[in-house]
MIMAR-639013 format. One line per field, with one value per residue (C-alpha): residue in one letter; x, y, z. Coordinates in nm, 2 decimals, always signed. Each point is the difference from the previous one (the first is absolute). Layout:
residuo <- A,...
X <- X,...
Y <- Y,...
Z <- Z,...
//
This chain:
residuo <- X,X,X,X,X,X,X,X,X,X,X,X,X,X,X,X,X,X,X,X,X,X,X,X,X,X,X,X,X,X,X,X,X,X,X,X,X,X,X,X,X,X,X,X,X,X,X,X,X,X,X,X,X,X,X,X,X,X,X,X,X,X,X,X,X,X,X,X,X,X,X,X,X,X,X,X,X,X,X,X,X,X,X,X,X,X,X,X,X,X,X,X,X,X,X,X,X,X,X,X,X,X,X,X,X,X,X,X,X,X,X,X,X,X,X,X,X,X,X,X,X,X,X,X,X,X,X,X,X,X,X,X,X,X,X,X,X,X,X,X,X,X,X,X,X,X,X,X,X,X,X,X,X,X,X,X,X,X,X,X,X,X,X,X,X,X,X,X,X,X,X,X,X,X,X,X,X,X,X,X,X,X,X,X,X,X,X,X,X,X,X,X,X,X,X,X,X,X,X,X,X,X,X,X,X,X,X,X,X,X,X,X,X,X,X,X,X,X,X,X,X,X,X,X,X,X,X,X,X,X,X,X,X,X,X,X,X,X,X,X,X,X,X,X,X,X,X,X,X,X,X,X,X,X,X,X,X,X,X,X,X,X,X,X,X,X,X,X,X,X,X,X,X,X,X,X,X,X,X,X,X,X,X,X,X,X,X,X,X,X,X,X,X,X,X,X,X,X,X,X,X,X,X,X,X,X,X,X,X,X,X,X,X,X,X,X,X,X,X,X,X,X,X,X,X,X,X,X,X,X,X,X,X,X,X,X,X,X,X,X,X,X,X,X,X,X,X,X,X,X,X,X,X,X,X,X,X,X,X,X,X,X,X,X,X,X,X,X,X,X,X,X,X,X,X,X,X,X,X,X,X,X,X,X,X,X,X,X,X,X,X,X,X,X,X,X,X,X,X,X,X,X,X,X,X,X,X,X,X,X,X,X,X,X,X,X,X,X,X,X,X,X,X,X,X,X,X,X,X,X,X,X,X,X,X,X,X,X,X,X,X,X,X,X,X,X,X,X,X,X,X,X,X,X,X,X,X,X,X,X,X,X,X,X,X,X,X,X,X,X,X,X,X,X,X,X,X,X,X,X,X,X,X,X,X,X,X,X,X,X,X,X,X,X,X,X,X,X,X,X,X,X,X,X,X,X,X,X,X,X,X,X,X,X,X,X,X,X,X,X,X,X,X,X,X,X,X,X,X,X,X,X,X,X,X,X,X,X,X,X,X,X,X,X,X,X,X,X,X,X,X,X,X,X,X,X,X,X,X,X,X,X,X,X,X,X,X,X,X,X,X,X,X,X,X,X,X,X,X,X,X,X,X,X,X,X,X,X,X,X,X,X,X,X,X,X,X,X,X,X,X,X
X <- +0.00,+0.14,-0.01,-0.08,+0.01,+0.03,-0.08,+0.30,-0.08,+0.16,+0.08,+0.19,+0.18,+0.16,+0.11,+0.14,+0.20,+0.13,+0.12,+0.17,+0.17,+0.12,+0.18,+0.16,+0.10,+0.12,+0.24,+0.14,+0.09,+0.14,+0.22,+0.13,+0.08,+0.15,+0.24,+0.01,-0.14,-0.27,+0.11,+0.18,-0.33,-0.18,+0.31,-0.04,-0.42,+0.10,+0.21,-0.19,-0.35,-0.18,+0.18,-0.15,-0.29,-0.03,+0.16,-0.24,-0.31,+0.18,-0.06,-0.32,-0.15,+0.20,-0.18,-0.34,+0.08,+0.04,-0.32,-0.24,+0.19,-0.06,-0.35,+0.10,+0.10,+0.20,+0.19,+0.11,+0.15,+0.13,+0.19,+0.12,+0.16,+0.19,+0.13,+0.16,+0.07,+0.21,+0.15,+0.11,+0.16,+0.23,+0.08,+0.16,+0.13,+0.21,+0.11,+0.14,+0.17,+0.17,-0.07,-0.24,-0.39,-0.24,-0.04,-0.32,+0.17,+0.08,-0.33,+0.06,+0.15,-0.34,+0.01,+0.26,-0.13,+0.09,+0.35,+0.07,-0.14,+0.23,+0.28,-0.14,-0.04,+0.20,-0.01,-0.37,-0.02,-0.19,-0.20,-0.09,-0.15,-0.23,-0.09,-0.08,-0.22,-0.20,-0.04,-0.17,-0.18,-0.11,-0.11,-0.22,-0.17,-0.05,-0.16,-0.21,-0.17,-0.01,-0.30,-0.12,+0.00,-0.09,-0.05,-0.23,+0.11,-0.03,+0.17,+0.27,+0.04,+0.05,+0.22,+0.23,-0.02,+0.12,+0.28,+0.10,-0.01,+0.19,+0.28,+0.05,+0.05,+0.22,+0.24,-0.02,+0.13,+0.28,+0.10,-0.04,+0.18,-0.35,+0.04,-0.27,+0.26,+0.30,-0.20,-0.02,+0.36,+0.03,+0.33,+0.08,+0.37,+0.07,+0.40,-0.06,-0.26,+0.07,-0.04,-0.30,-0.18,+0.16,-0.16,-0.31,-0.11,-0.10,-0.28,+0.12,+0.33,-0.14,-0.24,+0.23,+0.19,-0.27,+0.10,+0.34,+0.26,+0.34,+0.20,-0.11,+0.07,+0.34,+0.12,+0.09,-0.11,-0.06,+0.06,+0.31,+0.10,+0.00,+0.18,+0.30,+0.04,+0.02,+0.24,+0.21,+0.07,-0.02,+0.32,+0.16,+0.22,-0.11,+0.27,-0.10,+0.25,+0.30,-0.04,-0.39,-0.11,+0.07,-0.34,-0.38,+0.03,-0.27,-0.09,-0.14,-0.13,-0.08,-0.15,-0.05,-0.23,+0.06,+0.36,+0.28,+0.32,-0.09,+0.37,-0.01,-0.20,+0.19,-0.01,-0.10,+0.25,-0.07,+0.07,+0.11,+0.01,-0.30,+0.11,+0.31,+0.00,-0.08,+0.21,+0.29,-0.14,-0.06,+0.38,+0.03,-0.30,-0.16,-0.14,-0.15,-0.33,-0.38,-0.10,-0.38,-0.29,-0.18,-0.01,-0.20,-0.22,-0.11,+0.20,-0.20,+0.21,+0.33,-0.09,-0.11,+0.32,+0.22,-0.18,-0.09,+0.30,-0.29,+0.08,-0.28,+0.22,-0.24,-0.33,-0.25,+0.09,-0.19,-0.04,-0.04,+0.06,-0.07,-0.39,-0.05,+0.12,+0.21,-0.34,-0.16,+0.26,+0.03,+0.44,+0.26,+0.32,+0.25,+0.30,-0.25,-0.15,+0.42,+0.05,-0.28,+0.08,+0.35,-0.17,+0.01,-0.27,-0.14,-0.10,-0.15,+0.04,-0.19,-0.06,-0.35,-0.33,+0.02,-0.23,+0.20,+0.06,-0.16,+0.28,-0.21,-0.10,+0.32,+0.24,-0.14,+0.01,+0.34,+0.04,+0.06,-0.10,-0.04,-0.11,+0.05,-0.13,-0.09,-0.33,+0.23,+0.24,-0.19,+0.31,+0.16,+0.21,-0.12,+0.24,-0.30,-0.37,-0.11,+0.30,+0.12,+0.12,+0.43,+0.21,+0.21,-0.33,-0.01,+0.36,+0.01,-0.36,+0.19,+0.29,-0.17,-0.25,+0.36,+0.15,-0.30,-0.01,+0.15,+0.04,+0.16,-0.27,-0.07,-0.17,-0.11,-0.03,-0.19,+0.02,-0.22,+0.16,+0.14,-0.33,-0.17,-0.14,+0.38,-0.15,+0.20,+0.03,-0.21,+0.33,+0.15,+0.16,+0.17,+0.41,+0.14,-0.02,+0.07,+0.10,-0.06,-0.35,-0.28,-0.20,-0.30,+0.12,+0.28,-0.20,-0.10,+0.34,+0.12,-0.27,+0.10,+0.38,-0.10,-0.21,+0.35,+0.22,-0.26,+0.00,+0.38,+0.02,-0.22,+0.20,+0.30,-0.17,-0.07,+0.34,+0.14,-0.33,+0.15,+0.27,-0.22,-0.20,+0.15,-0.10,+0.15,-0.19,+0.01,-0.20,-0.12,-0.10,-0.12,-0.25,-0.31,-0.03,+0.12,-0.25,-0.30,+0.17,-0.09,+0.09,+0.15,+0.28,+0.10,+0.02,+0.19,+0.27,-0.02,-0.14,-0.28,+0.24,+0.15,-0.29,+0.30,+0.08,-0.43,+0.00,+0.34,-0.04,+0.27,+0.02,+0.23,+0.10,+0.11,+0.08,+0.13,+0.22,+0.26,-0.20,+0.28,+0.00,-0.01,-0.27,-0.28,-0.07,-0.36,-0.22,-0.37,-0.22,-0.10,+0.38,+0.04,-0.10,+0.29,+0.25,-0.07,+0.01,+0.33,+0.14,-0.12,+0.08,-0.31,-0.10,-0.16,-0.25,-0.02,-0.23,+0.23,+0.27,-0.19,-0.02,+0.36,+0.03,-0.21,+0.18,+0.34,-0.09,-0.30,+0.02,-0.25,-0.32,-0.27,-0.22,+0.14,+0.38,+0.20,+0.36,+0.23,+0.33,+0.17,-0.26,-0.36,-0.14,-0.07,-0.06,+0.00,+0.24,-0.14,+0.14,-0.18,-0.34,+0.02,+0.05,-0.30,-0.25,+0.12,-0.06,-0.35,-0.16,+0.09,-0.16,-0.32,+0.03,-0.01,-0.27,-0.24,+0.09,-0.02,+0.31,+0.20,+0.30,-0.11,+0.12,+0.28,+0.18,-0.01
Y <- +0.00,+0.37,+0.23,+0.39,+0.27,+0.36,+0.13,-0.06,-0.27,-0.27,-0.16,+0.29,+0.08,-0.38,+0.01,+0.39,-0.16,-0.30,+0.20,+0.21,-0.28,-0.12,+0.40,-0.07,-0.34,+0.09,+0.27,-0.25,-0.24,+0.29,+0.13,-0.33,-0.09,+0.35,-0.05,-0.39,-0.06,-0.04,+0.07,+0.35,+0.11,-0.04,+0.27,+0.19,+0.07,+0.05,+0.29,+0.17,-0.13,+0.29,-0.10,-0.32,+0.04,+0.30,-0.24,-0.29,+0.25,+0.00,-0.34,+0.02,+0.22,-0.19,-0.31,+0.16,+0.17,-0.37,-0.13,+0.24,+0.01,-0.39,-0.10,-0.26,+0.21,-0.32,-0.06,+0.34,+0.06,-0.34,+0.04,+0.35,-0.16,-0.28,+0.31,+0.18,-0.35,-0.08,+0.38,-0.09,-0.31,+0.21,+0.22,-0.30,-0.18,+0.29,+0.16,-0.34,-0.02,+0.38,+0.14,+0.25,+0.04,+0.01,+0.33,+0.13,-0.02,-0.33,-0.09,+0.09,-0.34,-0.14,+0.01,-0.26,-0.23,-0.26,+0.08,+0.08,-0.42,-0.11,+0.24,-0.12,-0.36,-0.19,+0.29,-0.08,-0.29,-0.28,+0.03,+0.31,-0.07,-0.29,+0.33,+0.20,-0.29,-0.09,+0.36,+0.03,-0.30,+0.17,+0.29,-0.13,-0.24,+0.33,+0.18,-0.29,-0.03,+0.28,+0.16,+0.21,+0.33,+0.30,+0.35,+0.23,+0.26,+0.31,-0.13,-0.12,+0.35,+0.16,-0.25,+0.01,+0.44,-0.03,-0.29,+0.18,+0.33,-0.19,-0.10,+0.26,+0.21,-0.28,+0.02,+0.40,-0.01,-0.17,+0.13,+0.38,-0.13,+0.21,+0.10,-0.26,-0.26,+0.13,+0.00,-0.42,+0.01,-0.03,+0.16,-0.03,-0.19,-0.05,+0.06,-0.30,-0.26,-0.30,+0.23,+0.18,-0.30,-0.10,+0.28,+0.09,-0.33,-0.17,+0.15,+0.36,-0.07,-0.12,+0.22,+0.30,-0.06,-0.02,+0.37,-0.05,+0.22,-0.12,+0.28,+0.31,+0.34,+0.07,+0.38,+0.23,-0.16,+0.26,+0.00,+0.28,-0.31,-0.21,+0.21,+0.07,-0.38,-0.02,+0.26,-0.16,-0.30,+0.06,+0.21,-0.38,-0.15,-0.27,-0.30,-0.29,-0.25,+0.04,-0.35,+0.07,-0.14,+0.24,-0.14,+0.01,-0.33,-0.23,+0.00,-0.32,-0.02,-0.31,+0.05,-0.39,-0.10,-0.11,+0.00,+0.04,-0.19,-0.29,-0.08,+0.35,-0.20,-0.15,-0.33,-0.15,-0.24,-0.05,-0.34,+0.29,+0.35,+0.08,+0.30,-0.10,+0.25,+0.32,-0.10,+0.00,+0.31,+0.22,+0.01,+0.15,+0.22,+0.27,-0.14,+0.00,+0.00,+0.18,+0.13,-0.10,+0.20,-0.30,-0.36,-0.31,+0.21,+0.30,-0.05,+0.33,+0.22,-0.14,+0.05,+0.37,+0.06,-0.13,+0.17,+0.36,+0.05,+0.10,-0.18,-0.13,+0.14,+0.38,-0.23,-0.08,-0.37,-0.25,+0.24,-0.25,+0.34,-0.23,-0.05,+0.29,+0.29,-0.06,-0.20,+0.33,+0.23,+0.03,-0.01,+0.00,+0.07,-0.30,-0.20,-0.14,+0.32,+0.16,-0.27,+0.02,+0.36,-0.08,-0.24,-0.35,-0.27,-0.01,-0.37,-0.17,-0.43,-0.17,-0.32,+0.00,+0.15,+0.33,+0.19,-0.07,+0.36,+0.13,-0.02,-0.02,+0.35,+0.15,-0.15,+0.24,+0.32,-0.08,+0.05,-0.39,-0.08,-0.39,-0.22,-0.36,-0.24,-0.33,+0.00,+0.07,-0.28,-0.28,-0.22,+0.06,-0.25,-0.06,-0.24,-0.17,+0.03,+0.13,+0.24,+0.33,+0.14,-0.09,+0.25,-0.18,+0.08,+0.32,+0.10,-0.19,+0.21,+0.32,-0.11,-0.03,+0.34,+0.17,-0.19,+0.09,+0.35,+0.22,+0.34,-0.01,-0.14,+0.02,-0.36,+0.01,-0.37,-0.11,-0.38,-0.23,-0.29,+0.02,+0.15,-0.22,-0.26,-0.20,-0.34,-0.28,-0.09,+0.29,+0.07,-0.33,-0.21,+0.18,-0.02,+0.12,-0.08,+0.18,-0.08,+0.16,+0.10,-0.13,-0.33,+0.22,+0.26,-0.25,-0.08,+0.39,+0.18,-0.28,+0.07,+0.37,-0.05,-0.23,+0.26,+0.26,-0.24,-0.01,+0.37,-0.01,-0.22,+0.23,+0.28,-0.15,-0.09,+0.39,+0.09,-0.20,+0.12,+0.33,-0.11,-0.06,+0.31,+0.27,+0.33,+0.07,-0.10,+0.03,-0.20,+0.05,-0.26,-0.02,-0.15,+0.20,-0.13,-0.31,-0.26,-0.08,-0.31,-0.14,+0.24,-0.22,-0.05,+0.37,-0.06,-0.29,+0.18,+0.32,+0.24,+0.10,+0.30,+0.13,+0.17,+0.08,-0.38,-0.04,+0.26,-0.05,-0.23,-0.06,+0.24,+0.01,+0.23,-0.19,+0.14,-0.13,+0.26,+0.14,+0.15,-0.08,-0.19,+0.21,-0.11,+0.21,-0.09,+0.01,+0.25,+0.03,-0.07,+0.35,+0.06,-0.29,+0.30,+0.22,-0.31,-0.13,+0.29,+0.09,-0.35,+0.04,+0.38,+0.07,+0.40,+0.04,+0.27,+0.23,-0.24,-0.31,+0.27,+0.03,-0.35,-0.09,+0.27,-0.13,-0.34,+0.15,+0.03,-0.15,-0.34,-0.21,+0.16,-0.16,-0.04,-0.26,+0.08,+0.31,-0.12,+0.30,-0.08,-0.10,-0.24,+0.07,+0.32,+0.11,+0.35,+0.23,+0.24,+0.38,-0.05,-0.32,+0.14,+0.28,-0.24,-0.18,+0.30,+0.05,-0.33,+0.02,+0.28,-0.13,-0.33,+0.22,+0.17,-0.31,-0.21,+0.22,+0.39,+0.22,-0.23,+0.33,-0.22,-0.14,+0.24,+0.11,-0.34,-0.22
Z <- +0.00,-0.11,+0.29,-0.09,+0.23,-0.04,+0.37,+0.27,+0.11,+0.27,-0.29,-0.18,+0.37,+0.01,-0.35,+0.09,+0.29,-0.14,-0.31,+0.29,+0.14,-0.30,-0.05,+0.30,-0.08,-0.32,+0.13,+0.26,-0.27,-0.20,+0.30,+0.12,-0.38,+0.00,+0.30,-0.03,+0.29,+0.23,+0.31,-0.22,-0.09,+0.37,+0.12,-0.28,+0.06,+0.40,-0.15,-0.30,+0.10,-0.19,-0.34,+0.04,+0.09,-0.28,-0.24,+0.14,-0.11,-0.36,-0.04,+0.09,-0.23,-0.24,+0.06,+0.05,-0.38,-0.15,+0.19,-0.17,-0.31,-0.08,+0.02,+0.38,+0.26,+0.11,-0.31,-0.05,+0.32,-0.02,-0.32,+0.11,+0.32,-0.26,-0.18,+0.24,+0.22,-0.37,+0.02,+0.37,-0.13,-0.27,+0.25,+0.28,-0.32,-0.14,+0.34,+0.04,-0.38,-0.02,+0.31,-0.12,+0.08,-0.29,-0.19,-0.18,-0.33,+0.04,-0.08,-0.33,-0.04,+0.01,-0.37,+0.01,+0.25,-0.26,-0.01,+0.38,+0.04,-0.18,+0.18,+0.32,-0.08,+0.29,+0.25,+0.13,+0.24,-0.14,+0.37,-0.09,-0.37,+0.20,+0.23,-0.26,-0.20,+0.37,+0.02,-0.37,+0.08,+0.30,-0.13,-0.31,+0.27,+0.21,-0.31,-0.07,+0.37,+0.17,-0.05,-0.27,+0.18,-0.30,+0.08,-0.19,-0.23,+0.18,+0.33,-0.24,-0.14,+0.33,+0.12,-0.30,+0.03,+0.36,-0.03,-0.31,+0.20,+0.31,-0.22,-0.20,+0.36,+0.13,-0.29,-0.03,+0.41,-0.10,-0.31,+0.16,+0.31,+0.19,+0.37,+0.12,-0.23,+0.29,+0.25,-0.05,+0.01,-0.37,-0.15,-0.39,-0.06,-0.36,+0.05,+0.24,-0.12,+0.26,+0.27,-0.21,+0.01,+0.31,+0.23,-0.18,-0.12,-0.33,-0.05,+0.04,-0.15,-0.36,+0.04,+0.03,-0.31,-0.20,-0.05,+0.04,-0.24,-0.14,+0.22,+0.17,-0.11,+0.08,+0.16,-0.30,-0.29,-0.24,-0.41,+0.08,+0.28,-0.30,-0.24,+0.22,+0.03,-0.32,-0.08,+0.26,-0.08,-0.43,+0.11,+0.12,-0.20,-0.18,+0.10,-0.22,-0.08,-0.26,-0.11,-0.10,-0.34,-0.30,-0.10,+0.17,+0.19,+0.08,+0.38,+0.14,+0.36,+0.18,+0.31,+0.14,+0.23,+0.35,-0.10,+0.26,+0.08,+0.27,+0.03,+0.23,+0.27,+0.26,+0.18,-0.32,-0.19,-0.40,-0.21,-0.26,-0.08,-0.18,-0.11,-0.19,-0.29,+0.20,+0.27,-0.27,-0.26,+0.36,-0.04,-0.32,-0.06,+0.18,+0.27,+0.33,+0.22,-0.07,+0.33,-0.03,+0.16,+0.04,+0.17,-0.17,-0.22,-0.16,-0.28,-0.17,+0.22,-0.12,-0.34,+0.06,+0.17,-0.26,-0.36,+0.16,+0.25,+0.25,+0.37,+0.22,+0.31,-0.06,-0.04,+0.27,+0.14,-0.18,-0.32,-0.34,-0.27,-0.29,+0.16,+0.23,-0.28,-0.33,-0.15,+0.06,-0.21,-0.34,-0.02,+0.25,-0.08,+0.00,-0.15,-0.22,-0.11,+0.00,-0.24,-0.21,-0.07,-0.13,-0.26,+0.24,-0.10,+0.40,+0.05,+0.32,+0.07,+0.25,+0.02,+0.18,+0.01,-0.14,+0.21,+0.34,+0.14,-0.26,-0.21,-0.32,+0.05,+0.19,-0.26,-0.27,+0.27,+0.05,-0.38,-0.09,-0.39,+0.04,+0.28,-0.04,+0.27,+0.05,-0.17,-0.31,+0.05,-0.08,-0.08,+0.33,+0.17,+0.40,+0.20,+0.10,-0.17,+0.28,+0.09,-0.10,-0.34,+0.03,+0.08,-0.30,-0.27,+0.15,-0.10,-0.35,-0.04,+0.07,-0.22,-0.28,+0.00,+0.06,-0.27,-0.24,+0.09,-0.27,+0.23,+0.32,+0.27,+0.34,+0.14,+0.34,+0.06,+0.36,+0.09,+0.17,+0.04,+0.39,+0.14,+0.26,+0.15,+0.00,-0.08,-0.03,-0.39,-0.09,-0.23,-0.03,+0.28,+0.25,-0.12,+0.30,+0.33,+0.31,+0.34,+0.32,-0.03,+0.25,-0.17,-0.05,-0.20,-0.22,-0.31,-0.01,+0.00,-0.21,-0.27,+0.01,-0.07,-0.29,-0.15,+0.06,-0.19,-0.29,+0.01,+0.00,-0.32,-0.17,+0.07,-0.14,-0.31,-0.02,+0.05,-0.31,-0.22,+0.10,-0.23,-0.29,-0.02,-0.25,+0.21,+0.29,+0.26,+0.42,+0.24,+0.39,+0.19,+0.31,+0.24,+0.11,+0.38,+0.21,-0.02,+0.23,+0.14,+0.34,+0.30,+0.17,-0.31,+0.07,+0.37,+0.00,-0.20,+0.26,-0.28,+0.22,+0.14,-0.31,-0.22,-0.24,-0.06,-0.09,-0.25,-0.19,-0.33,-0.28,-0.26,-0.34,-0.30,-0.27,-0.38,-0.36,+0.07,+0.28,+0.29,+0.23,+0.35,+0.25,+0.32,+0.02,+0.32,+0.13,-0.14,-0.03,-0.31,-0.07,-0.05,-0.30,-0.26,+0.04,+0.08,-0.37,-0.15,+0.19,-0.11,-0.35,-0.10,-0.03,+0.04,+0.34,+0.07,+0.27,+0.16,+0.04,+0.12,+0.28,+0.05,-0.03,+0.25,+0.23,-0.11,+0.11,+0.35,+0.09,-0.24,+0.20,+0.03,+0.17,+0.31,+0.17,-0.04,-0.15,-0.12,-0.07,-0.19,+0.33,+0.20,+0.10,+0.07,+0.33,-0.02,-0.29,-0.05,-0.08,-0.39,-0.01,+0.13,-0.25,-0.30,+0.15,+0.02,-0.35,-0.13,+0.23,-0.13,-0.41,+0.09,+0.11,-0.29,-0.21,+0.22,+0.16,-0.14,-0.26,-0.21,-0.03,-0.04,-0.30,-0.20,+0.16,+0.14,-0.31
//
């Protein structure tokens, strides 16, 4: 039998309060997800009770919204709860992959929900898939017997006006940062996100950077603020490299995925050295370590670093540019946009789904002609069927569009082959086997060297193509982040101290032609720009002589460790903070201002 009411009813009061128990069981689950704990999230309400009981409230209209949206009160609210129960879930599983909580623009990865199951494959215990199936099963048998409570059209109207109205208020508190929003205890920290969502909750956290910018306005940005920068440092002299090609060289970058040396790790003994041929080319080539701005992930941030000499150390912690603003602009200036101008063919490789990042649409604002990825390599060679595009098809691939080119080319090439889950055989069987490590974690770290070595054969198949192509030609490599491995891998080896061990990977210049062999030591991704075109003679403009000034003192430029040309960084120098409010209010400029420096920097 259908139930109708219209008129509050005791009926309409016990479906009102068990919608508002299911807010504030929702926003428990949320918080002890969010901290990773149970017992956490208790403390946490003793101490910012208001925020969670506000927060709790948020729920609750969010349920009630669903239940008169869908024509069962029941089933609404019950599918909204699986929702945000599922968002809770994403949260827990990547605070416990890279450290980080779960962003609003991550959710633009819904798109690829595909693609991130196959990433993910292995990571998810199986206990948890039979969770996830009992609670599906669960929740269609709930749909199918509890009763059929409806509500008429008019009370649905109101309801929707007032929840609407309710959440609309909640999210314009926090976005405003209001007084009534302090009063609760509530305190915006974007430079800070685990302690943002930390102290104010997941609720109020995500919530909060919904509105969140790429970097403040910095003191003194102005277009004459601009304009004297650029006078400055056009009046620089340009100090590229006497051995540069007499001809436009092709530039190749190969930014590899999850790549770093595991021979660094201590404790741990190797049947071999996986990385043979850059362990002996380090020695005669430029050569050295990327100082990474990230740790098991956000590979997007990497890549933004390395093609627009940008640095992630001015944005707001957690920032993804590539989502949160470049899809939004129309250009930004960067090496692939330098090089276009000077008559490059721009071309972008990635072995995998184009849309990840966005990269479909930020490769063309970025000033990128061609985009190849793996929907248009249909021949391409995976280890395993059900494993990654090679590292090994991804270099010959690259070898032969530079090969084919007839003007010189710049190929940014981005693998996929070392990303995670590290399972056993996913690439073959494991070739190398290390001692040392606890039982638990053996097959893992012995499935990631493997994966190195391939990478390492790869590249030395590169280096002798190098030999073949007619143009001079100049290659970085270098890996994006260290790889999510087990936590316990990193403790073991005593890396848990030393943020500057978890954020150096290899990285390599190598050329057709002499470029030298002097270390470059460890420098930072946004750096790479002026570095190749110092090492290949290229002309630099006034914008990557600011960046190779910054280079010169401050090479390793990130949040979690600064490296000066001495040893980590401490304290900055006043010379050093001046060449960083410089190099602060261009990247403004460029992101989130008026782009005076487009004109006047490149």
């Amino acid at each position: 039998m259908v139930r109708q009411f219209f008129l509050p009813s005791k009926r309409v009061g016990a479906v009102l309060l068990l919608l508002l128990l299911g807010g504030f069981t929702l926003n428990f689950i949320m918080q002890a997800a969010s901290l990773r704990n149970m017992g956490s999230a208790l403390n946490w309400i003793s101490q910012y009770h208001w925020l969670y009981i506000s927060g709790s409230l948020f729920f609750f209209f969010v349920l009630l919204i669903f239940s008169v949206i869908l024509p069962n009160v029941y089933s609404g609210a019950l599918i909204a709860f699986v929702v945000c129960f599922i968002i809770a879930v994403a949260n827990y599983k990547k605070l416990g992959t890279t450290g980080e909580p779960l962003f609003p623009w991550d959710l633009n990865q819904i798109k690829n929900a595909q693609e991130m199951s196959k990433i993910t494959k292995g990571m998810i215990s199986p206990y948890a898939v039979i969770a996830a199936i009992v609670l599906i099963a669960l929740l269609v048998y709930l749909i199918f017997k509890l009763p059929k409570v409806k509500i008429q059209l008019p009370l649905r109207f109101v309801i929707v006006v007032i929840s609407v109205a309710a959440i609309i208020g909640f999210l314009q508190m926090i976005g405003s940062q209001t007084a009534l929003a302090t009063s609760m205890k509530y305190q915006n920290i974007p430079w800070n996100q685990k302690v943002n969502y930390a102290q104010n909750g997941f609720v109020y956290a995500f919530a909060g950077n919904l509105k969140q910018k790429l970097m403040e306005k910095p003191e003194g940005y102005s277009q004459e603020a601009i304009a004297a920068i650029a006078k400055k440092y056009s009046a620089l002299p340009d100090n590229t490299s006497v051995n540069g090609s007499a001809e436009q060289p092709n530039i190749m970058y190969m930014m590899d995925e999850a790549f770093f040396d595991p021979t660094r790790l201590p404790t741990y003994t190797f049947s071999e050295d996986p990385l043979k041929f850059i362990h002996q080319e380090q020695n005669s080539t430029p050569s050295g370590f990327l100082l990474s701005p990230e740790f098991g992930g956000n590979t997007a941030n990497i890549e933004f670093e390395a093609l627009t000499g940008l640095s992630m150390y001015f944005l707001q912690d957690g920032s993804i540019p590539y989502q949160q603003r470049i899809v939004k602009m129309s250009s930004l200036p960067s090496i692939v946009s330098i090089l276009k101008e000077r008559g490059y063919k721009t071309e972008a490789l990635h072995p995998f789904d184009d849309t990840f990042y966005n990269r479909n649409r930020v490769y063309p604002i970025l000033g990128f002609d061609q985009f190849t990825s793996e929907k248009d390599l249909s021949n391409a060679q995976r280890i395993k069927p059900n494993g990654y595009i090679s590292d090994m098809f991804a270099v010959q691939e690259a070898v032969r569009e530079l090969k084919s080119s007839d003007k010189p080319t710049f190929l940014h090439l981005v693998t996929m082959q070392n990303h995670f889950p590290f399972t056993k055989g996913l690439n073959g069987p494991n070739s190398i086997t290390v001692d040392g490590v606890q039982p638990e974690y053996k097959d893992e770290l012995e499935t990631y060297v493997h994966d190195t070595k391939l990478t390492d054969e790869a590249l030395a198949y590169l280096k002798e193509q190098l030999k073949t192509i007619k143009r001079p030609t100049i290659v970085v490599f270098w890996g994006d982040h260290l790889p999510a491995l087990s936590a316990g891998i990193y403790t073991q080896a005593g890396w848990d101290t030393n943020p500057r061990l978890k954020h150096e990977t290899k990285l390599m210049y190598m050329a057709n032609f002499d470029i030298g062999k002097q270390s470059v030591g460890t420098h930072s991704p946004a750096f790479i720009g002026p570095t190749v075109f110092q090492l290949s003679g290229q002309k630099m403009p006034p914008y990557y002589r600011l960046l190779e000034k910054v280079k010169s003192e401050i090479p390793g430029l990130s949040k979690n460790v600064r490296v000066g040309t001495s040893g980590v960084i401490t304290q900055f120098t006043p010379e050093q903070k001046a060449l960083l409010d410089d190099y602060r209010l261009v990247e403004y400029d460029m992101l989130e201002g008026e782009h005076y420096s487009k004109d006047l920097l490149f």
